[in-house]
C-alpha positions, 0 to 999 in steps of 0.5 A: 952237445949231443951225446954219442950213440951207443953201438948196436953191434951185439960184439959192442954189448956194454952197460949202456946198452938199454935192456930192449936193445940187449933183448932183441940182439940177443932174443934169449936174454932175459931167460938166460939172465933169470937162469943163472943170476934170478934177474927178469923173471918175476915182479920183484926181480924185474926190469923195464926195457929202457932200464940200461944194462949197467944200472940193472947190474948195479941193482942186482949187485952183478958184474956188467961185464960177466952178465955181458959174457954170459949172454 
């Protein structure tokens, strides 16, 4: 069974989009999330681009869907 693909329409942004895909709909995001939530900007705060949305909100303790909103 494969697995369904996830949308890259940046109006279908969702946890499950990984981090690469989030940077390049949105070429702002890793600065907007390190202004408002200090997610992406140092080593210790830091993500990979294969790391989804949903599993950096999760280690941040952020809502998915406000870090969604605010980019």
């Amino acid at each position: 069974m494969q697995a369904s693909a996830v949308s890259t329409d940046p109006k279908d942004l969702s946890g499950a989009w990984r981090m690469e895909q989030v940077t390049k709909a949105f070429p702002s995001a890793q600065r907007a999330l390190f202004q408002k939530y200090h997610v992406g900007g140092c080593s210790s705060c830091g993500f990979q681009p294969t790391d989804s949305l949903g599993h950096l909100a999760g280690n941040h303790g952020l809502d998915v869907n406000e870090g969604g909103g605010h980019l």
